[in-house]
OpenMM code with the backbone's topology and positions (N, CA, C; nanometers):
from openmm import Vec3, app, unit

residues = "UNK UNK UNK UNK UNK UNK UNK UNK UNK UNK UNK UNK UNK UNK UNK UNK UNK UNK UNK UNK UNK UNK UNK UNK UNK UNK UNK UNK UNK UNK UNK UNK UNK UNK UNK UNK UNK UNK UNK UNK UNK UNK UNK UNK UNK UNK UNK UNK UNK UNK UNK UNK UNK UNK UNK UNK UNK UNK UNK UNK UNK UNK UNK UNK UNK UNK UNK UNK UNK UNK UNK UNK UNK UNK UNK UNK UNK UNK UNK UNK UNK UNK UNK UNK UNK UNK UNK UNK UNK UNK UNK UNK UNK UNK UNK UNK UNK UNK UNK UNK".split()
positions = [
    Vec3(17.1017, 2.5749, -6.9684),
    Vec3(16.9911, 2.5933, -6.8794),
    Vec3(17.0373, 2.6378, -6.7427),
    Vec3(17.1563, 2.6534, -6.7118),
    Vec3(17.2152, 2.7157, -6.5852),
    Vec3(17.2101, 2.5674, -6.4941),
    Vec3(17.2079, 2.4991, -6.4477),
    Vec3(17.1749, 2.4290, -6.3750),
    Vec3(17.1579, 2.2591, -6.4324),
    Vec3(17.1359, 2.1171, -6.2976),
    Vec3(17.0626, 2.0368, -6.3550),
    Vec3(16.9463, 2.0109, -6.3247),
    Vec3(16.8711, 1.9864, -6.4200),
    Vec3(16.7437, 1.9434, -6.4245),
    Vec3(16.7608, 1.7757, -6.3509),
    Vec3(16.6664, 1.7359, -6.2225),
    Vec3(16.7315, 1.5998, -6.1416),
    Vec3(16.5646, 1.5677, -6.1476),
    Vec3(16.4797, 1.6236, -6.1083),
    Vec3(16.3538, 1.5710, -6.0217),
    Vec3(16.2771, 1.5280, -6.1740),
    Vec3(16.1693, 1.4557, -6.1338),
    Vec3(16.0570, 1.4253, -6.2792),
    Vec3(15.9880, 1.5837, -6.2798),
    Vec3(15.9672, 1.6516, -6.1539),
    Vec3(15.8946, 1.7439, -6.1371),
    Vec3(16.0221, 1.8735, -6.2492),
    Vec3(16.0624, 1.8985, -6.1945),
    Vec3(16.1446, 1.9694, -6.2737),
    Vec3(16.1603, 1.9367, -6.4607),
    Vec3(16.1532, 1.8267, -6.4702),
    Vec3(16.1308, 1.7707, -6.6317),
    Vec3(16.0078, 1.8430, -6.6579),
    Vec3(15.9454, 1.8327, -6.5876),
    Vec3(15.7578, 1.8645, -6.6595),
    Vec3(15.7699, 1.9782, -6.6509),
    Vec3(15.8545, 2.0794, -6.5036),
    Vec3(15.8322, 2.1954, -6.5555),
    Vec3(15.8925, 2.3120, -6.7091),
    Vec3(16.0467, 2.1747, -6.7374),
    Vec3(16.1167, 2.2186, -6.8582),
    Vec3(15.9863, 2.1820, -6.9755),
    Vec3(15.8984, 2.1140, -6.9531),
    Vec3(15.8194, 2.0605, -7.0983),
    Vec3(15.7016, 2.1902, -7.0893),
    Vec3(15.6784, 2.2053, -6.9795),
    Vec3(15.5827, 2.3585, -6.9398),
    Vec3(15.6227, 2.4727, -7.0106),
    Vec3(15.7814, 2.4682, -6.9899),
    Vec3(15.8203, 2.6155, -7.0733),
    Vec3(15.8176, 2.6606, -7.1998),
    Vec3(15.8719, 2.4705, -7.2349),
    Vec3(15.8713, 2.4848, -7.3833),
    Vec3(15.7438, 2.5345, -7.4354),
    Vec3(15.6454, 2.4438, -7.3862),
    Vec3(15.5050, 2.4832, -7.4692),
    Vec3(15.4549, 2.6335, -7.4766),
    Vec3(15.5088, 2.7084, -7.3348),
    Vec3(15.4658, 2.8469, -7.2895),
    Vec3(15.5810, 2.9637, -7.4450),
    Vec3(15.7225, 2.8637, -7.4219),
    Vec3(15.8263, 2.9548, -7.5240),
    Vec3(15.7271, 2.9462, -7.6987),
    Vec3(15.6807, 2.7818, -7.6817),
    Vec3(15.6207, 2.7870, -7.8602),
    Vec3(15.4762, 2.8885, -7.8760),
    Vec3(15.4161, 2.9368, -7.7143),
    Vec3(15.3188, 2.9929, -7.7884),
    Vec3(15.3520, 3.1356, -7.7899),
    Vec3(15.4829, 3.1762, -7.7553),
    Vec3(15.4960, 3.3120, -7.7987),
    Vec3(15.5014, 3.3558, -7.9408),
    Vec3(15.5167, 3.2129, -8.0495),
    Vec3(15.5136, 3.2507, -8.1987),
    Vec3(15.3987, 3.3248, -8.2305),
    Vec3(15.3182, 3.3114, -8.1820),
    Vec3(15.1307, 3.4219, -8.1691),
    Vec3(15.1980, 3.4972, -8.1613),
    Vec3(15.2203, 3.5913, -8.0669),
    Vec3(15.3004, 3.7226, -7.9987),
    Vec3(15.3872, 3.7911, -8.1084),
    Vec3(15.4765, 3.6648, -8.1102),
    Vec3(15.5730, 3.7523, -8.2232),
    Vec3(15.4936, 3.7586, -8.4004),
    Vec3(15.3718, 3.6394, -8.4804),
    Vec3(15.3227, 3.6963, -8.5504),
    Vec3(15.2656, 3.8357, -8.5484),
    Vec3(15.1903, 3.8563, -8.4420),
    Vec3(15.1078, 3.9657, -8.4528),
    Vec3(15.2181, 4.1300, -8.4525),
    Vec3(15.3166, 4.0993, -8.3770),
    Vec3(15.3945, 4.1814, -8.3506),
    Vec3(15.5174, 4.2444, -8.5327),
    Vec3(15.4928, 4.1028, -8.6364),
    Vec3(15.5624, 4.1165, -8.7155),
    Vec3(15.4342, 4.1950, -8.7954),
    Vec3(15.3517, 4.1893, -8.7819),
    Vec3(15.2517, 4.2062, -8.8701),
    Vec3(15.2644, 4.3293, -8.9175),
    Vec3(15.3018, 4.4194, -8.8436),
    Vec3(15.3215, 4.6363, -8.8623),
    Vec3(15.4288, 4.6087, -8.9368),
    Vec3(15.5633, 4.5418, -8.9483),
    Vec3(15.6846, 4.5754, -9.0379),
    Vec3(15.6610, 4.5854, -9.1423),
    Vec3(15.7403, 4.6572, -9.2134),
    Vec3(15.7222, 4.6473, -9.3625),
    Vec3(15.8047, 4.5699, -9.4142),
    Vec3(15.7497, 4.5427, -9.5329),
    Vec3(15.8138, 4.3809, -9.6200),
    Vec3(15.8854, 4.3016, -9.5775),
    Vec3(16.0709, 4.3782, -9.6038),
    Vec3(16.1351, 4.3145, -9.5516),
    Vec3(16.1853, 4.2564, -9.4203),
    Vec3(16.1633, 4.3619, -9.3442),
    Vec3(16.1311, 4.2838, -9.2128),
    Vec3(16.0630, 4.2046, -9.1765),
    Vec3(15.9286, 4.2303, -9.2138),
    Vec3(15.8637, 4.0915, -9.1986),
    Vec3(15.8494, 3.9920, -9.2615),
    Vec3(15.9430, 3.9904, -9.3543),
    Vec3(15.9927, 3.8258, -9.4341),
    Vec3(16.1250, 3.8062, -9.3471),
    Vec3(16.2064, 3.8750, -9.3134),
    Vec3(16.2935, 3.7973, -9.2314),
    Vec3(16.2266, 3.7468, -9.0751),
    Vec3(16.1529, 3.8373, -9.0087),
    Vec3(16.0441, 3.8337, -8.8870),
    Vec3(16.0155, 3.6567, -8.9220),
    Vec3(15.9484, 3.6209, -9.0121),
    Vec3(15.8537, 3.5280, -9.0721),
    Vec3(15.9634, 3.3844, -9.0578),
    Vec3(16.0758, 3.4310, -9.1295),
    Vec3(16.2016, 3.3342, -9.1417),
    Vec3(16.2268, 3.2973, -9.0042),
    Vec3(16.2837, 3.3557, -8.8990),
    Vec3(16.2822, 3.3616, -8.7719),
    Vec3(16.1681, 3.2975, -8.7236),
    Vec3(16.0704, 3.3560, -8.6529),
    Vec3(15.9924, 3.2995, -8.6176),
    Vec3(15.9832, 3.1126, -8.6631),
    Vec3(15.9396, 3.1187, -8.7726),
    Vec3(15.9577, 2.9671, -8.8555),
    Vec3(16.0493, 2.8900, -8.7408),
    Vec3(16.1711, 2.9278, -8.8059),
    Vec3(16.3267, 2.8380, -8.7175),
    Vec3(16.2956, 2.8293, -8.5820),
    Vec3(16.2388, 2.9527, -8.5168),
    Vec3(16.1942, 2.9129, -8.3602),
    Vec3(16.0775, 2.8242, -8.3185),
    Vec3(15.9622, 2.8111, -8.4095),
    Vec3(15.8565, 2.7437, -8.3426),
    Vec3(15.9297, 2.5502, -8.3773),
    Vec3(15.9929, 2.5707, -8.5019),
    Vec3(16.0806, 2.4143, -8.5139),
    Vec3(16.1530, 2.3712, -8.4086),
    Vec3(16.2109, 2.4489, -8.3763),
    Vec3(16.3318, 2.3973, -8.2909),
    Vec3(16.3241, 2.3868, -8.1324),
    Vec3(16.1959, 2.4730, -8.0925),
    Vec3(16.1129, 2.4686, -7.9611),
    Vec3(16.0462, 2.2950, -7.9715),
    Vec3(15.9422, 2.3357, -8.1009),
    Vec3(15.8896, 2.1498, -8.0638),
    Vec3(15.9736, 2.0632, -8.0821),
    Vec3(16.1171, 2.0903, -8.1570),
    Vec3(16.2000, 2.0022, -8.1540),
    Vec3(16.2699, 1.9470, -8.0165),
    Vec3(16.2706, 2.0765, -7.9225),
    Vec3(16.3536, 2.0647, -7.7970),
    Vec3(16.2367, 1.9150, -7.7106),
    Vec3(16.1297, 1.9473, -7.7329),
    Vec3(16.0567, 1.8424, -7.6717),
    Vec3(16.0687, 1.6852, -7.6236),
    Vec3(16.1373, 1.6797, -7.7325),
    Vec3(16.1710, 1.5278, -7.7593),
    Vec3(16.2950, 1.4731, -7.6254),
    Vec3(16.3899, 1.5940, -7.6340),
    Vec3(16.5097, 1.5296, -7.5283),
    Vec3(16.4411, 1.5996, -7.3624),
    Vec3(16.3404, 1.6763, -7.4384),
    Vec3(16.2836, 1.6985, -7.2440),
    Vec3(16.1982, 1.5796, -7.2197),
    Vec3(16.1115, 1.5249, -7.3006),
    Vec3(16.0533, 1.4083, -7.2802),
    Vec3(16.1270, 1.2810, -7.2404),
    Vec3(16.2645, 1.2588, -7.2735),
    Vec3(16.3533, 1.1590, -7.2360),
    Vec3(16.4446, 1.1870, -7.1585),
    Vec3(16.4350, 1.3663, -7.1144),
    Vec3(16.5398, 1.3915, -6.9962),
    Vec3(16.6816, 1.3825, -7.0028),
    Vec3(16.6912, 1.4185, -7.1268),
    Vec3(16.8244, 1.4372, -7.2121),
    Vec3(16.8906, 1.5510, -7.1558),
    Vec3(16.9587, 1.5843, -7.0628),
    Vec3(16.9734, 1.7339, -7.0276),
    Vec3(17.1146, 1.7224, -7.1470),
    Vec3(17.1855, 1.6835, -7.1790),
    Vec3(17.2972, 1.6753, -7.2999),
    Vec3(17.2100, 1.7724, -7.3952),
    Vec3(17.1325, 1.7044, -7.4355),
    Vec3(17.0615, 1.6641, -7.5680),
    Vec3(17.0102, 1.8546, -7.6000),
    Vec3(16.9456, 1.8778, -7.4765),
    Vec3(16.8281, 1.9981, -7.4818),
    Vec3(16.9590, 2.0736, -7.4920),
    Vec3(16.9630, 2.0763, -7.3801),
    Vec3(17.1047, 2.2220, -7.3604),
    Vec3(17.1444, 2.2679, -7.4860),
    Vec3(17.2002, 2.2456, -7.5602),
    Vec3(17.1898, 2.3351, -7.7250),
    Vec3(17.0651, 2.4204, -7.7485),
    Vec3(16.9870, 2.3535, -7.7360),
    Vec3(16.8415, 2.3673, -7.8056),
    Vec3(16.8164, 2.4738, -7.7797),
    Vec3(16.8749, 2.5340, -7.5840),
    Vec3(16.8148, 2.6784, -7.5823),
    Vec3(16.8852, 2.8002, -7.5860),
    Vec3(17.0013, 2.7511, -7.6400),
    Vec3(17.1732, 2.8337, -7.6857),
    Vec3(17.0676, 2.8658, -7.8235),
    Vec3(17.0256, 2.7620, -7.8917),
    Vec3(16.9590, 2.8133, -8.0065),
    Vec3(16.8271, 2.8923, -8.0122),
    Vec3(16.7243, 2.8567, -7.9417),
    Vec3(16.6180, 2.9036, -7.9538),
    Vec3(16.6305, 3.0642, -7.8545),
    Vec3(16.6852, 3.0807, -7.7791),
    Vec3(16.7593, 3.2054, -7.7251),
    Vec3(16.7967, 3.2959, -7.8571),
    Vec3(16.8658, 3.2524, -7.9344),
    Vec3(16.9414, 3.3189, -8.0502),
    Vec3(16.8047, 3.3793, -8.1654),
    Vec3(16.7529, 3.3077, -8.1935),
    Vec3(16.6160, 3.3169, -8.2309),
    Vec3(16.5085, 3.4545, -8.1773),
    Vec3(16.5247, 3.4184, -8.0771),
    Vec3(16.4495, 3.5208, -7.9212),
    Vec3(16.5273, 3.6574, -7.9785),
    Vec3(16.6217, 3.6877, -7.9698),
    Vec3(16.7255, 3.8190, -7.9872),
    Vec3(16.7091, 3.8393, -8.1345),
    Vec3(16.7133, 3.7564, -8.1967),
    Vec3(16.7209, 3.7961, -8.3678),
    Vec3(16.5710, 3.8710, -8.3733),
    Vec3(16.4507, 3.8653, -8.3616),
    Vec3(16.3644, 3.8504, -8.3227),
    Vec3(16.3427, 4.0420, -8.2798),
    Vec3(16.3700, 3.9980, -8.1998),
    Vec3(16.4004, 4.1640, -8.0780),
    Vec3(16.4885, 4.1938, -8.1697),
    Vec3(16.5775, 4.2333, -8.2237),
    Vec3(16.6253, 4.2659, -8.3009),
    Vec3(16.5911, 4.3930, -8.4378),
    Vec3(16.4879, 4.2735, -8.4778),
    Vec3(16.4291, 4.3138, -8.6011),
    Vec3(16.3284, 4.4378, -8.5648),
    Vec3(16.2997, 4.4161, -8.4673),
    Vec3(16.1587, 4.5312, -8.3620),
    Vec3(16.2689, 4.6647, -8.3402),
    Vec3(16.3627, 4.6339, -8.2849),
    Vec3(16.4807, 4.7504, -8.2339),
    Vec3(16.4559, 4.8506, -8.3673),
    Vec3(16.4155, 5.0050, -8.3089),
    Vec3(16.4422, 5.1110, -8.4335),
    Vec3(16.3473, 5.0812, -8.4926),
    Vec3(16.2179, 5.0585, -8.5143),
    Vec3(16.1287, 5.0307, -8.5749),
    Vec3(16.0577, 5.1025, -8.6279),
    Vec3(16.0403, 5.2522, -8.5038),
    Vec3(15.9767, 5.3335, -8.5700),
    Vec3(15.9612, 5.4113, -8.6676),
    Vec3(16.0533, 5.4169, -8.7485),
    Vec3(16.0312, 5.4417, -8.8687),
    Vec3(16.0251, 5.3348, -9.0223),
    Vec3(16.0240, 5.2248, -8.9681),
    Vec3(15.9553, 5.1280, -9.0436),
    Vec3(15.8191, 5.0698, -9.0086),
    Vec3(15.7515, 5.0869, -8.9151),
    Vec3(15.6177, 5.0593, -8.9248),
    Vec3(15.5545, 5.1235, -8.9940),
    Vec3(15.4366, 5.0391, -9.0257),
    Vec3(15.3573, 5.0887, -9.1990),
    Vec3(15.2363, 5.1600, -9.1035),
    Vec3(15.1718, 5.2621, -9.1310),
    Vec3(15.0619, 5.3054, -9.0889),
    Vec3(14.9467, 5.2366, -9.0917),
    Vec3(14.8476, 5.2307, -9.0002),
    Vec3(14.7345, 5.1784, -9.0658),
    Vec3(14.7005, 5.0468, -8.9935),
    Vec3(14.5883, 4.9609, -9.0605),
    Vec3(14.5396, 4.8239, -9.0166),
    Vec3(14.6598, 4.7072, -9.0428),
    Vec3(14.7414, 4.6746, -8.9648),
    Vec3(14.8494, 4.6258, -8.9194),
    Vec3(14.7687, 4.4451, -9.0499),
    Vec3(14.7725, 4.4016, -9.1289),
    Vec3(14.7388, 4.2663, -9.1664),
    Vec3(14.8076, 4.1377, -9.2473),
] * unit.nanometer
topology = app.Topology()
chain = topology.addChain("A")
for resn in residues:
    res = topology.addResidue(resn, chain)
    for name in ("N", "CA", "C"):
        topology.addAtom(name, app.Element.getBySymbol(name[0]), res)
């Protein structure tokens, strides 16, 4: 997380992010939705592992675990890029049409 997290205020704002990082799984469904197949079964896989491991991070921001979290966003970062990833070069795998 670059830094320590010291104040209660600063805790709430790490529990703020999380919730703001889990609702980008919307974003990235809709965004997997144009790939074709295989991308968007790995898209799907991904996503999955990220919305887990975001509400998972919750738990050591709720107890102010800065140990605890610090992995959490080495991981959910990794997730983020895999993610972007799969989008990179796309254009010639998006399917034409009503994206569903």
């Amino acid at each position: 997380m670059g830094g320590e997290v010291k104040t209660n205020e600063e805790w709430q704002n790490t529990q703020g992010f999380l919730r703001r990082l889990y609702s980008l799984q919307d974003d990235m469904n809709y965004l997997a939705r144009g790939l074709k197949e295989e991308k968007k079964q790995q898209a799907e896989t991904v996503i999955t592992k990220f919305k887990k491991r975001v509400k998972e991070a919750d738990k050591p921001a709720k107890a102010k675990d800065l140990e605890a979290i610090s992995p959490f966003f080495a991981e959910i970062s990794g997730y983020i890029n895999n993610f972007l990833d799969l989008l990179t070069d796309v254009e010639g795998d998006l399917e034409m049409g009503d994206a569903r």
